[in-house]
C-alpha positions in Angstrom: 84.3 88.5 97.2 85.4 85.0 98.7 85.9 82.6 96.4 85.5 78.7 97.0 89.1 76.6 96.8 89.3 75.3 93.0 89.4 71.9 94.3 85.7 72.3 95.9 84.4 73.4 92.8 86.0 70.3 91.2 84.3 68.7 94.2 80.7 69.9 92.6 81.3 69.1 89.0 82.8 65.6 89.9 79.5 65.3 92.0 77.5 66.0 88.5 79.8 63.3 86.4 79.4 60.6 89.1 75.5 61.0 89.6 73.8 58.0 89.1 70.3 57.1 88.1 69.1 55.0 91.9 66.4 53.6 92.6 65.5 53.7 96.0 63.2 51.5 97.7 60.6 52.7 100.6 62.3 53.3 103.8 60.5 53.8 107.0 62.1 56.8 107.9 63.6 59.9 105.8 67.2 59.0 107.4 67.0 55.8 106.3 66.6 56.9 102.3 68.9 59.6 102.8 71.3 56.5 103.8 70.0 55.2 100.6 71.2 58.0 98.5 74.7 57.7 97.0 77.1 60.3 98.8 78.0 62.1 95.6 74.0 62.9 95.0 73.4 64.4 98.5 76.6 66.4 97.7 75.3 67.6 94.2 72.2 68.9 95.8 73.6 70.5 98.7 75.8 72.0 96.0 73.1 73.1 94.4 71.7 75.0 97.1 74.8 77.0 97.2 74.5 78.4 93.8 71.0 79.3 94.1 72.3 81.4 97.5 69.8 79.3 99.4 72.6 79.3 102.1 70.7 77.9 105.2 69.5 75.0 103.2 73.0 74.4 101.9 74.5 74.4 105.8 71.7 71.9 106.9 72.0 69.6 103.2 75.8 69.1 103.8 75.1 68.7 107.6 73.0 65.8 106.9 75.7 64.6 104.4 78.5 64.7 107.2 76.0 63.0 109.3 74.9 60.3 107.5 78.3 59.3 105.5 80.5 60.9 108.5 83.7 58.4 106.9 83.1 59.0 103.1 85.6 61.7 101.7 82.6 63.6 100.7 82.5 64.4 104.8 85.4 65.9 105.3 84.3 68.5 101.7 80.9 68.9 103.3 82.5 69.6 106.6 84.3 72.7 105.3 81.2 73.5 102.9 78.5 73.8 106.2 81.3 76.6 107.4 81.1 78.5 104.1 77.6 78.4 103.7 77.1 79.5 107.2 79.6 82.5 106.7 77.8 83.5 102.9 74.3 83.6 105.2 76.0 85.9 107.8 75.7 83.5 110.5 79.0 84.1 111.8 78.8 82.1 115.0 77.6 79.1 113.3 80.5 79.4 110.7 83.1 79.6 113.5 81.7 76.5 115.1 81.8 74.8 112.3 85.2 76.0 111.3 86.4 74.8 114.5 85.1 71.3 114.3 87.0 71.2 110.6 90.2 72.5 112.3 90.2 70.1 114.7 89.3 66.9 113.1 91.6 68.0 110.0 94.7 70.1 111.0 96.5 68.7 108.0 94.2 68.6 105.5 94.7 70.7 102.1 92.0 72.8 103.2 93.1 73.8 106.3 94.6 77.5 105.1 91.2 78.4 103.4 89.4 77.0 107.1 91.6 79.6 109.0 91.2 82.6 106.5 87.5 81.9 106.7 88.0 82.1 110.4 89.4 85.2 110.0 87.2 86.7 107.8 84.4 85.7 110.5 85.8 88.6 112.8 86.8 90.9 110.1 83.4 91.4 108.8 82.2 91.8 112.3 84.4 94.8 112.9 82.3 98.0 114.1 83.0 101.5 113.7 85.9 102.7 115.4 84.3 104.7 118.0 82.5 101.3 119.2 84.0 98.4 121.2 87.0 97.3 119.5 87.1 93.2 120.9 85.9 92.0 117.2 88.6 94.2 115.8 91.4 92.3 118.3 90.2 88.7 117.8 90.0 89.8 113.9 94.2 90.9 114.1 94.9 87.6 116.3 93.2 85.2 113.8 94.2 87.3 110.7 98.1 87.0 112.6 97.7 83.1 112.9 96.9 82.5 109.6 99.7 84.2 108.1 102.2 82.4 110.6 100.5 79.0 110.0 100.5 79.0 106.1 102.5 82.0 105.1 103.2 81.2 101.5 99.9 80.7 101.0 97.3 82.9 98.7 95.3 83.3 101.9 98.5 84.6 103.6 98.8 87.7 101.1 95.7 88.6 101.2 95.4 88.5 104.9 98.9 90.5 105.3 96.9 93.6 104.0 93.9 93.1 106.0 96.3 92.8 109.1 97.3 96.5 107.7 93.8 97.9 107.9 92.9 96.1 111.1 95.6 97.9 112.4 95.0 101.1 111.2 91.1 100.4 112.5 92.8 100.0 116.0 94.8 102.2 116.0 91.9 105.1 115.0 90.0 103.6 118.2 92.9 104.3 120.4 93.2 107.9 118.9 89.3 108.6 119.6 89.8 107.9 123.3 93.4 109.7 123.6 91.3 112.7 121.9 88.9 112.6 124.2 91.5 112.6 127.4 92.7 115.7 125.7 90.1 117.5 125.3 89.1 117.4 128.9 92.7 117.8 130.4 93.4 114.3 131.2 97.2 114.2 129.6 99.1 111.9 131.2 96.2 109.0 130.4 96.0 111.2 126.8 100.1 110.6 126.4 100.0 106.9 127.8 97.0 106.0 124.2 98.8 107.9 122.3 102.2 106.4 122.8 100.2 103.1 122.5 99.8 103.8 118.6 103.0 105.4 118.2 105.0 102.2 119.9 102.5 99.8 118.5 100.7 100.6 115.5 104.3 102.2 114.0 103.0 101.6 110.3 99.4 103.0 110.6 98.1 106.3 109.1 97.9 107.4 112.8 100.7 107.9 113.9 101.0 111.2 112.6 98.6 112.6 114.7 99.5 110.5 117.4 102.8 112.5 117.9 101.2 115.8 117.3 99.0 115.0 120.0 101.8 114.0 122.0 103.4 117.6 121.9 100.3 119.0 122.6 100.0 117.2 125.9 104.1 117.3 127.0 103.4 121.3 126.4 100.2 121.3 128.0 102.1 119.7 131.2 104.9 122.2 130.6 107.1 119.0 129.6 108.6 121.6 126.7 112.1 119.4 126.2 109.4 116.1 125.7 107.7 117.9 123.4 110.4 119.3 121.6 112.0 115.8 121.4 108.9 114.6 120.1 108.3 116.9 117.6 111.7 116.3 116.1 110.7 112.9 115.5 107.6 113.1 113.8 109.6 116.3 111.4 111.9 113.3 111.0 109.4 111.0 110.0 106.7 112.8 108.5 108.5 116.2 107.3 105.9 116.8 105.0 102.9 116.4 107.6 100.7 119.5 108.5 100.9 117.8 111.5 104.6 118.8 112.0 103.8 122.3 110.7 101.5 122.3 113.7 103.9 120.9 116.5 106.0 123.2 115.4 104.4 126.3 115.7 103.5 124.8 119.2 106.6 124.5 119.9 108.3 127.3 118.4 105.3 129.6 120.2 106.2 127.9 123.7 109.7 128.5 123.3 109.4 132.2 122.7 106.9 132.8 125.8 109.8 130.7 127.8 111.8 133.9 128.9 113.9 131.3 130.9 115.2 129.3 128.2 117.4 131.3 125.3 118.3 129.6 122.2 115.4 127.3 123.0 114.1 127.6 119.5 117.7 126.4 117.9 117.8 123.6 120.6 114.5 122.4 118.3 116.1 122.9 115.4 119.4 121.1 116.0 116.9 118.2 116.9 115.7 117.8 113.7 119.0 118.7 112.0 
C-alpha cells in the first residue's frame, strides 16, 4: 500500500490546528468566495476528501486550491496531493500529468523522490500479463531506473530496487514466450537471438535458466553440437542444481553418442564443466 510522505500528513493536521472560524461575505461568483476562503480551510477539506476515498473530488478540491492560491505554500502540497489522488482513483494518465507539472515546477523540492516513485508506480501498476505487449513494462523499468539514480539513498530507492527485480524478471518471461514460440515452429536462429537477449540482459532473472536450456536445444537442433555443449557447461556451472541442466545434458550427452564422427565427445562435455 502507498503511503503519503509524513510531512503531508503533518500538512493535514496543521490544516485542522490553523482553521479558523471566517466569515465570508456574498460574492458574485463561487471563485470569488473560494478566494475568500483561507488556504489552510480549502486544504483541510480537500484533505478530507482523501480520507473518505472520494478521490476525484479530492484531485478537483486541491486543483482549485493550486488555482486560486497558485503562490501560497499550500500550492506547491496540493500540487503533489492532485497527483496522488489521481493515482489512488486509478486515473493513471491524469496522475502522470500532474506528476509532471510538480517535477517541473519543483525539481528540488523535498518531495521530489516520492513525485518520481509515484511516477513509477504509474507504469508499474499498468504492467499486463506477460504474454501481452510489454511497452508499460519498459517505461515501468526506465522510470523505476531513474528514480533509484536520482535519489538513491532514499526509502523510495529500496523499495524501487526490488521492483526493478520483478520488472525484470516480468521482461524477461515476455522475451521467453516469444523465443518458445520461434522454437516450437523451427525458427532457431530468431529462437537463439531472444534467448540470448535474457541470458546477456536479464543475467539475474529466474529465467535465465531456461533460457540456456533453450539455447542447447536450438544450437543441437542446427547441429551447432560444440555451441551447445559450450552452453550447457555454463548453465551446469551456474545452475548445477537445475533440472534444466539435467535436461541439456541428456541432450547433449544423447547427441554426442549418435555423433559416430566425434569420439570422446562426451568427455569433451565433461572437461567443460570440470
Amino acid at each position: 500500500m502507498l503511503l503519503i510522505p509524513a510531512r503531508l500528513v503533518r500538512g493535514f493536521a496543521a490544516a485542522a490546528v490553523l482553521f479558523l472560524a471566517a466569515s465570508c461575505s456574498t460574492t458574485s461568483t463561487d471563485d470569488e468566495a473560494d478566494v475568500e476562503r483561507p488556504v489552510h480551510e480549502m486544504y483541510n477539506e480537500a484533505a478530507d476528501a482523501l480520507q473518505d476515498r472520494e478521490f476525484e473530488t479530492a484531485a478537483g478540491l486541491f486543483n482549485d486550491l493550486d488555482r486560486l492560491h497558485p503562490y501560497s505554500p499550500w500550492a506547491t502540497k496540493a500540487r503533489i496531493m492532485v497527483a496522488y489522488a489521481h493515482y489512488k482513483a486509478r486515473l493513471y494518465d491524469d496522475a502522470l500529468i500532474a506528476l509532471q507539472r510538480f517535477i517541473q515546477l519543483h525539481p528540488g523540492n523535498r518531495d521530489a523522490a516520492y513525485a518520481y516513485y509515484l511516477r513509477a508506480l504509474c507504469h508499474y501498476e499498468q504492467i499486463s500479463d506477460v504474454s501481452r505487449d510489454q511497452s508499460m513494462t519498459q517505461r515501468a523499468l526506465e522510470t523505476l531506473e531513474e528514480l533509484v539514480r536520482r535519489f538513491p539513498e532514499s526509502d523510495y530507492a529500496r523499495d524501487a530496487a526490488l521492483k526493478i527485480d520483478l520488472t525484470k524478471d516480468h521482461l524477461a518471461g515476455g522475451e521467453m514466450i516469444v523465443g518458445r514460440y520461434y522454437l516450437r515452429r523451427g525458427h532457431f536462429l530468431a529462437a537463439i537471438n531472444r534467448f540470448r537477449r535474457i541470458v546477456e540482459s536479464y543475467q539475474t532473472t529466474s529465467q535465465v535458466p531456461e533460457a540456456l536450456h533453450r539455447l542447447v536445444e536450438a544450437y543441437t537442433s542446427l547441429g551447432l553440437a560444440e555451441e551447445a555443449r559450450k552452453t550447457a557447461a555454463v548453465l551446469g556451472h551456474n545452475y548445477p542444481g537445475s533440472g534444466w541442466y539435467q535436461d541439456s545434458y541428456a541432450l547433449v550427452v544423447e547427441g554426442a553418442s549418435r555423433d559416430r564422427s566425434r569420439p570422446g565427445a562426451i568427455e569433451r562435455f565433461a572437461d567443460w564443466i570440470f
